[in-house]
Every structure is written in structure tokens, then in C-alpha cells.
N, C-alpha and C positions, 0 to 999 in steps of 0.2 A: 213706677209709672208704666204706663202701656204703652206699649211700639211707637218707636218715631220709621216711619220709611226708611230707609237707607237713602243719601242722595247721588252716590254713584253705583253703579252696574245694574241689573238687574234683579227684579223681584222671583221667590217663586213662592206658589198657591198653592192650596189644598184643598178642593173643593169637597163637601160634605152634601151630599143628597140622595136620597133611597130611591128615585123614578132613574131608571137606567134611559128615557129617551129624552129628560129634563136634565139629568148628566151628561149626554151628549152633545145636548144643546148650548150647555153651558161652557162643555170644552171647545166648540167650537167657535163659540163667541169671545173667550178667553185666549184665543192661537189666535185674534186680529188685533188684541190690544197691545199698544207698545208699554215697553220697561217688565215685560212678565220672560222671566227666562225658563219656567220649567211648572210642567201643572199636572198633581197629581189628583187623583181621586178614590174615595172611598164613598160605602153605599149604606155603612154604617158605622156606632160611634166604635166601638170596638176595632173595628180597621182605623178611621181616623188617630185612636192612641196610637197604634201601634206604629202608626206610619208617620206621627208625631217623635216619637222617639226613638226613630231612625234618623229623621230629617229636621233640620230646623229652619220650619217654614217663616215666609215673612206675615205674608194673608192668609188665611180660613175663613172658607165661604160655609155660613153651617145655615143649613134647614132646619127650623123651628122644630119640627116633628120628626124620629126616624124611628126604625120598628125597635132598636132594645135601648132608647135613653132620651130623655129629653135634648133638644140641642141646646138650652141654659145649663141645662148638667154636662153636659159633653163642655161646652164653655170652659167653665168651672175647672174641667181636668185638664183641658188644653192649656191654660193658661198657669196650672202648678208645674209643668212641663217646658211651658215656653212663657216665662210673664211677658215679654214684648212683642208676642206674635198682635198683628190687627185685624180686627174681627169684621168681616160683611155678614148681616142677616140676610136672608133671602126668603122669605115664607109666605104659602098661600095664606097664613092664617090672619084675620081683618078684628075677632074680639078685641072690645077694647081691655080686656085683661091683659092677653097677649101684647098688643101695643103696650100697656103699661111698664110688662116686663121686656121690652125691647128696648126702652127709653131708659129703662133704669140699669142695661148691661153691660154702661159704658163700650157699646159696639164703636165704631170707627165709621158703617155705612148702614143703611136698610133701607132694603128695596122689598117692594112685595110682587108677590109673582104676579099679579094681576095690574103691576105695572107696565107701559110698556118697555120692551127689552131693551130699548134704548135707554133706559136710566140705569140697568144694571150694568151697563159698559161704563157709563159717567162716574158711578159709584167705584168700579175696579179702579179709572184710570185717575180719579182722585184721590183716593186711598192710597196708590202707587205715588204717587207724588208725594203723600206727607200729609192729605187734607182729608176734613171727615165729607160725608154727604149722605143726605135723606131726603128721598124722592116726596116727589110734588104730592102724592097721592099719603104716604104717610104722614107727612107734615099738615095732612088736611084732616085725618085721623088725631092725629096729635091736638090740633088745635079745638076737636069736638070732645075730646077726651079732657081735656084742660079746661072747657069752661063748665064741666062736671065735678071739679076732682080739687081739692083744698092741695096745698103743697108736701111735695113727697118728703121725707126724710133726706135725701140727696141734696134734693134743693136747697130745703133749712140749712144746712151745713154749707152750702153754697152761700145763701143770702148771707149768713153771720159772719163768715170770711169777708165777704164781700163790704159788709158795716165796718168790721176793723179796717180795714184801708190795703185791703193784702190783694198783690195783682194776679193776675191769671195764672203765671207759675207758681207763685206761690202755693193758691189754692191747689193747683193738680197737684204738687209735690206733698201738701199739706193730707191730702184725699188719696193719694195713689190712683189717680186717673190721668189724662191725656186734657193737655190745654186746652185741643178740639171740644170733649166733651165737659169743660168748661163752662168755656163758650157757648155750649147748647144748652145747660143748663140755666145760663145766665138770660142769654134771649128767649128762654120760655118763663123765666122768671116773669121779665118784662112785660111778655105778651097775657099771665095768670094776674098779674096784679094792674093792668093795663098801664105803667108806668112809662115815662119816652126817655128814662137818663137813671144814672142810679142813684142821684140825691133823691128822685122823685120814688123810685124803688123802694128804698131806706124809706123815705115819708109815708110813703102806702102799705108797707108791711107794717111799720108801729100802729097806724092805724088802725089795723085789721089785727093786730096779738097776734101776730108771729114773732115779733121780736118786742123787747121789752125799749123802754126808751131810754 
């Protein structure tokens, strides 16, 4: 399963971003939030390994885009390295492919830079705590995305958990994901098949042949 926060002492972070005045920015928005004890940074994913496995961080902030690696491959290696580190996205990038693959990386937060800064604080200081979050402004993305887009793989395997009668641990243990992203998967479930409860879920998905009856 993916990171639970710790709930005593403090957290420390690793921020991942190649703009050295959007890294500074960012450290210094990260030196006012409480529960963060130490914040490193790298500007690319080659410094992030490495400084991966020196330290074992609790957060990593990674930029969708750096110059030698994608940040979903950089992901990928951080997490054979560390599987309970918690993952914030932070990226200019608005496709909805990118969304796609945002939603589907079991991240922990994602903010997009063209939010305001204030949700990337809200996002840290959640995440620090043990909870997931995703700004107002992706979740609007998300929702224009979703009334395009038939059900992910993820989901499926979500909903059919879900039809056997198996709870939210269950399913994350069953998937090796985070209860949080559970829970996200389940209320976008809700909001794709416009369903208000999950008998009516179950009823709208046989409906529709995603599930057999």
C-alpha cells in the first residue's frame, strides 16, 4: 500500500522541479507550513534518485515535465525505492491526457501551477496530516474529462470490489493503493455513472455492461 503520514513528529519533503525561481518559490512556501521538518530539493530526476537513496523521505513534490525523465517515470522509481513515500503533483500541464495520467498515479495531491498558491499549501498541509487533496481547478478538469471518457481500468476493478461487498480497506489492500485513492476512485465512479449511493452504482453499471448481473 502507499504511505500513511506518520502521526507523530514531523514530515520531511523533496521537492522535484527544474524552474530554479519556481523551486524557490516553493521552498519558501514549504519553510511556513507546520508538521514539515526538513526540505530538500532537486532540479532533476537523476538528483531526486539519488537523494532518494540517501534519505527516506515522507512527500515528493514532482513536476510532471523535467529535462532527462518524465515525472510518471521518475514516480515509478521513487516508489521501487521508497513504496510509502506520498506523492503531490504539481504541473503547468492542463491536457486532458496528462489529467488522465494524473488520476490514474494513485498521487496522494494535485495542484496545477496555474492554481492559486494557496491550494498548494492546502494540498502539503493535507497530505501531512494523512489526507489526500485535489484542487478546485483539477477537479473541474477531471469532471470535463469524465463526461468524455467510458471507465478506466482502475475503476473497473474498483466497481467489481465494490459489487462483492469488500470495504474501502479491503479494496486498497486488494489493489495496493491508499484508502484515499479509493475514495477518489469511488466518488468519480459516482459522479461517471451519475449514481447518489452504491446500490444505485451497482444498478447503473449493469445497466450500462460494465458489470455482468
Amino acid at each position: 500500500m502507499y504511505h500513511k503520514i506518520k502521526q507523530t513528529g514531523e514530515v520531511d519533503i523533496l521537492v522535484i522541479e527544474d524552474h530554479q525561481i519556481v523551486l524557490l518559490g516553493l521552498s519558501t512556501l514549504l519553510s511556513t507550513c507546520d508538521g514539515i521538518r526538513r526540505i530538500d530539493k532537486a532540479t532533476t530526476a537523476v538528483e531526486a534518485i539519488s537523494l532518494a537513496r540517501e534519505h527516506a523521505f515522507d512527500i515528493v513534490i514532482i513536476d510532471v515535465e523535467l529535462p532527462d525523465m518524465s515525472g510518471f517515470d521518475l514516480l515509478d522509481r521513487l516508489r521501487e525505492i521508497s513504496p510509502d513515500v506520498s506523492v503531490i503533483f504539481h504541473s503547468m500541464h492542463e491536457e486532458f491526457w496528462i489529467i488522465k495520467r494524473m488520476m490514474n498515479s494513485g498521487a496522494d495531491a494535485i495542484v496545477l501551477k496555474s492554481d492559486d498558491i494557496g491550494e498548494l499549501r492546502k494540498a502539503v498541509e493535507r497530505v501531512v496530516s494523512g489526507d489526500s487533496y485535489y484542487s478546485s481547478r483539477y477537479e473541474e478538469y477531471c469532471r470535463e474529462y469524465e463526461k468524455q471518457q467510458i471507465l478506466t481500468e482502475r475503476e473497473l476493478d474498483v466497481l467489481r470490489a465494490i459489487a462483492e461487498g469488500k470495504k474501502t480497506a479491503e479494496i486498497a489492500a486488494q489493489l495496493f493503493v491508499s484508502n484515499n485513492t479509493v475514495e477518489f476512485h469511488r466518488k468519480r465512479l459516482l459522479r461517471k455513472l451519475g449514481a447518489s449511493n452504491m446500490a444505485e452504482l451497482i444498478k447503473k453499471a449493469m445497466e450500462r455492461g460494465f458489470m455482468r448481473p
